[in-house]
C-alpha positions as CSV (number, residue, x, y, z in Angstrom):
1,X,0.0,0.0,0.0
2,X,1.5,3.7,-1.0
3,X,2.5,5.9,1.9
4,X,0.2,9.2,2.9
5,X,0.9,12.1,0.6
6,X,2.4,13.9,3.4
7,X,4.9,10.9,4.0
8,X,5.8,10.7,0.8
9,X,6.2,14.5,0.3
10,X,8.1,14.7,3.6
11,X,10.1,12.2,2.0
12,X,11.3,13.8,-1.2
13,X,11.9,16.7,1.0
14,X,14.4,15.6,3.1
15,X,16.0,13.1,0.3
16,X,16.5,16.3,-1.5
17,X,18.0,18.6,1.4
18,X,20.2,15.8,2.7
19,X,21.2,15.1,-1.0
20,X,22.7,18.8,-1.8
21,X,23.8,18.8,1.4
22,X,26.3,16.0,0.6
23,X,27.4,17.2,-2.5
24,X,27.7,20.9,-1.3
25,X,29.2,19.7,2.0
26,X,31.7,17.0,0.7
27,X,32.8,20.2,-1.9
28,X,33.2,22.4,0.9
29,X,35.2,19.8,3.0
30,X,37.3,18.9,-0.1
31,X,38.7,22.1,-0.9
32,X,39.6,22.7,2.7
33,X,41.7,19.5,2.9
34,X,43.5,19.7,-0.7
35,X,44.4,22.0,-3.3
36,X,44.2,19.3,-6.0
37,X,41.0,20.1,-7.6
38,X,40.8,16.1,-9.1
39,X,41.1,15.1,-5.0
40,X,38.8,17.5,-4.5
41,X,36.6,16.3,-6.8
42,X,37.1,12.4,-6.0
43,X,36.1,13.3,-2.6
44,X,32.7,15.0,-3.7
45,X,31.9,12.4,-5.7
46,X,32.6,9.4,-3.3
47,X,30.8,11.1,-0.8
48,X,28.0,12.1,-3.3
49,X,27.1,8.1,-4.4
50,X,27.4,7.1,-0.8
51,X,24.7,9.3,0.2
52,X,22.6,8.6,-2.7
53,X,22.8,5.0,-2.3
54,X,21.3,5.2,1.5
55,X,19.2,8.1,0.5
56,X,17.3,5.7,-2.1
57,X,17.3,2.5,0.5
58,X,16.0,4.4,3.1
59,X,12.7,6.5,1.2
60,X,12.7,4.7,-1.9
61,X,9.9,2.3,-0.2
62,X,8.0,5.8,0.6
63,X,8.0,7.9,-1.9
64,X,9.8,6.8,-4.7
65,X,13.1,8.4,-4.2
66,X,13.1,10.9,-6.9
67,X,14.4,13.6,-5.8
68,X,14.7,15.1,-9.0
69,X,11.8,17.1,-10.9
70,X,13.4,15.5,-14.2
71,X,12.8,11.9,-13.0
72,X,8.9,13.0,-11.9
73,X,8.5,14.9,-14.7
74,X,8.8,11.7,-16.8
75,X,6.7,9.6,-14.6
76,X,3.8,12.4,-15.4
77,X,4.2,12.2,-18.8
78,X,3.6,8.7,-18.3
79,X,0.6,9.3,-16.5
80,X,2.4,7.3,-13.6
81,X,1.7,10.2,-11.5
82,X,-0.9,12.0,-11.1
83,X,0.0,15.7,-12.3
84,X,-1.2,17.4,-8.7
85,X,0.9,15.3,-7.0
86,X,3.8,15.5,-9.3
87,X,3.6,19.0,-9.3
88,X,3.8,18.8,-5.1
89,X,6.8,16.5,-5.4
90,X,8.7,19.1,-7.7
91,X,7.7,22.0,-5.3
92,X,9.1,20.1,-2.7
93,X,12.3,18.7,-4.1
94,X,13.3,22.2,-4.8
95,X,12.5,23.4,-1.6
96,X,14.5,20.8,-0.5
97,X,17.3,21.4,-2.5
98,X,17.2,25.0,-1.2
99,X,17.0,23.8,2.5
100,X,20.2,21.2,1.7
101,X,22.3,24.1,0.4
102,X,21.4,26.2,3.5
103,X,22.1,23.0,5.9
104,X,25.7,22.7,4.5
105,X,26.7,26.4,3.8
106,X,26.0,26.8,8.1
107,X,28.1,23.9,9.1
108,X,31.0,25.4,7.8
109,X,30.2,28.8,8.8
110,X,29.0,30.2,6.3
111,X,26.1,32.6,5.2
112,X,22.9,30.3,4.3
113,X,22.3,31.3,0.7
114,X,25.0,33.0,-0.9
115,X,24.7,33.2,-4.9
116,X,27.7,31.2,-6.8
117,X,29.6,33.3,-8.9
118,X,31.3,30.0,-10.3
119,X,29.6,30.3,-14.4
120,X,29.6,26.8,-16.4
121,X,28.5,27.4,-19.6
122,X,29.5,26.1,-22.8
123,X,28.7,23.5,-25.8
124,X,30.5,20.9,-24.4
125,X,29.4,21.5,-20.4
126,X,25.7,21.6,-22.0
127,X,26.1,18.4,-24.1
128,X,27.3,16.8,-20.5
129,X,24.3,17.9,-18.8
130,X,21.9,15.8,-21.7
131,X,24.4,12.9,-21.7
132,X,24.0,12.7,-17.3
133,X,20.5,13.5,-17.5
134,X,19.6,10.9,-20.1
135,X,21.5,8.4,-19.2
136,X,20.1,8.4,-15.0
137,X,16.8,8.3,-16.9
138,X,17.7,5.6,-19.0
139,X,19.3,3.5,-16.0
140,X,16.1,3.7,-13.7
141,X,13.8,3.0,-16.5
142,X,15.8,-0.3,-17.5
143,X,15.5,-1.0,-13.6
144,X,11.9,-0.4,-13.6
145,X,11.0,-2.3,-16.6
146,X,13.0,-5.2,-16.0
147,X,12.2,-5.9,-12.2
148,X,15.1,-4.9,-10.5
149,X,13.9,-1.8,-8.3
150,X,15.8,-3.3,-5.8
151,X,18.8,-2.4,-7.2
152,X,17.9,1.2,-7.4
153,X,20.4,2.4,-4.3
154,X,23.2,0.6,-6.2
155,X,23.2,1.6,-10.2
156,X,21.8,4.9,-10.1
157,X,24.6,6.5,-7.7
158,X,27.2,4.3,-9.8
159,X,25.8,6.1,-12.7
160,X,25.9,9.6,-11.3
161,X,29.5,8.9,-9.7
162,X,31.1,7.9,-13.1
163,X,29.2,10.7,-14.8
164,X,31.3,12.7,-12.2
165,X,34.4,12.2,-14.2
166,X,33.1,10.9,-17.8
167,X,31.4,14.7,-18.5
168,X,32.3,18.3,-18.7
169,X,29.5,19.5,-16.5
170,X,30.1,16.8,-13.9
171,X,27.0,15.3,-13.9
172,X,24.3,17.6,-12.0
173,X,21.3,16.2,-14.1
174,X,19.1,17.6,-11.4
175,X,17.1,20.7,-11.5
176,X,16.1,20.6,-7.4
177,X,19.9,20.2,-6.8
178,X,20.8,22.6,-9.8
179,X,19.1,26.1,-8.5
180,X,20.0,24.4,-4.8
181,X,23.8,25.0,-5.5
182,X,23.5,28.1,-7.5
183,X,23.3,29.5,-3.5
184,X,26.3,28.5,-2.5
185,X,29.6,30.1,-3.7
186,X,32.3,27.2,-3.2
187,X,33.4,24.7,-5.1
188,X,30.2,23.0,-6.3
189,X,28.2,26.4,-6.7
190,X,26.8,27.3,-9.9
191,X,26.0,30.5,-11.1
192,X,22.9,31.8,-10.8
193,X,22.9,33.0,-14.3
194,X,24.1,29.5,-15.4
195,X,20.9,27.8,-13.9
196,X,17.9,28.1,-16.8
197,X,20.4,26.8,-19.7
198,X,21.3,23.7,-17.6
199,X,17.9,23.0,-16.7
200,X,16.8,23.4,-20.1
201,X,19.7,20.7,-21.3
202,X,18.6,18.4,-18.4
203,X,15.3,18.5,-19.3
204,X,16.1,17.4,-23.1
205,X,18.6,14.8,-21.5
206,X,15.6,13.5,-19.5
207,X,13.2,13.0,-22.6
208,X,16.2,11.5,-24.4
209,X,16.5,9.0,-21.8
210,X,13.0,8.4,-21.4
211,X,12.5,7.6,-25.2
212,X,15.6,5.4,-24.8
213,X,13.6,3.1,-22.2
214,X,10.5,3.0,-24.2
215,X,12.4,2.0,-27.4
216,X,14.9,-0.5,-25.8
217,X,12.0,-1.7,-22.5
218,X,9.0,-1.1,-24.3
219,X,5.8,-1.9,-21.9
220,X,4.8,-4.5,-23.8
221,X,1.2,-3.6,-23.0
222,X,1.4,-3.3,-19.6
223,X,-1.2,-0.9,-17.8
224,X,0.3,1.8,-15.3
225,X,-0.4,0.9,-11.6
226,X,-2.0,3.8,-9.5
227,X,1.4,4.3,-8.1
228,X,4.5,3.6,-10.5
229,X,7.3,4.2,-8.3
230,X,11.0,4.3,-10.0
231,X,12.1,2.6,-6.5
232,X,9.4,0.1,-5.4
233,X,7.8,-0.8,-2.5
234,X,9.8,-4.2,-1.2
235,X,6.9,-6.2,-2.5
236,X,7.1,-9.6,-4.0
237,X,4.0,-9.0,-5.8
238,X,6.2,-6.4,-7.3
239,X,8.9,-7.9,-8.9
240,X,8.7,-8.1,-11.8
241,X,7.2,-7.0,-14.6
């Protein structure tokens, strides 16, 4: 049986905000310890997929574990989710992202929100962003379709920390966690004025992978349960598909 709406919007809440808070943190804490921006960035990134992986264990069986507006934006268009309450789940994952950026900029002292002044733009950083994007959508759909939730809290933070190194943007793929670090002006901040392009390329990325899924996982005439979670319940009756 699917959570309460309130538990499962408490959920991507906090999955969000604990989720920037690891990535802006670990950046934070990385630059502090080493000058050596490829350290630096190794420890972000291991500290990143560690905190996704117990993120999606712990409120995958909940709410789904999106924590991203790209991955419930896809399960809308699928009619998966209902549009009210994928609407609520976006509000709330960027929220949350905004609350995550706060939590980490004040345990190391400084201001909550401070805009980034860091700018990533360029071809090459944009075609990243659709390559991430697509291919996190692409990795939780083949999960999905194939019956292997379960192995949601492994594959998907593997994806994201190899997309750390394999692309120029290093792999935000996120809108929530996008505008969430444009308010933080350290080593994983983004510039405000950097923000729309990337989540206009994530956004393409996340159609790309979506169409990816239905071409190489197609449903096969399956009918959309009430609830389609990306992450599901830990019931047997839910499987496989």
């Amino acid at each position: 049986m699917a959570a309460p709406i309130p538990r499962r919007l408490l959920a991507e809440f906090l999955g969000t905000a604990l989720l920037v808070a690891a990535v802006v943190g670990s950046g934070i804490m990385g630059a502090a310890l080493s000058d050596d921006l490829a350290v630096v960035l190794l420890v972000n990134a291991v500290a990143t997929v560690a905190a996704l992986g117990v993120l999606i264990w712990m409120l995958g069986p909940i709410s789904g574990a999106h924590f991203n507006p790209c991955v419930t934006g896809v399960e809308m268009a699928r009619r998966e989710i209902s549009v009210p309450l994928g609407a609520a789940y976006v509000a709330v994952q960027i929220g949350g992202g905004l609350a995550g950026v706060a939590l980490a900029n004040v345990m190391f002292g400084l201001a909550a929100w401070h805009p980034s002044t860091n700018v990533r733009e360029g071809a090459g950083i944009w075609l990243g962003e659709v390559v991430a994007t697509a291919g996190l959508l692409l990795v939780i759909g083949a999960i999905t379709r194939t019956g292997h939730g379960t192995l949601g809290p492994a594959l998907v933070p593997a994806w994201i920390g190899s997309a750390y190194f394999f692309t120029a943007s290093t792999s935000f793929a996120n809108p929530a966690v996008t505008i969430g670090r444009s308010m933080t002006d350290t080593f994983t901040g983004i510039a405000p004025s950097s923000v729309l392009v990337f989540i206009a390329f994530q956004i393409v990325g996340a159609a790309v992978g979506a169409l990816l899924t239905e071409v190489l996982y197609p449903r096969r005439g399956r009918v959309p349960e009430p609830l389609d979670l990306p992450y599901p319940v830990n019931d047997p009756d839910r499987s496989s598909s």
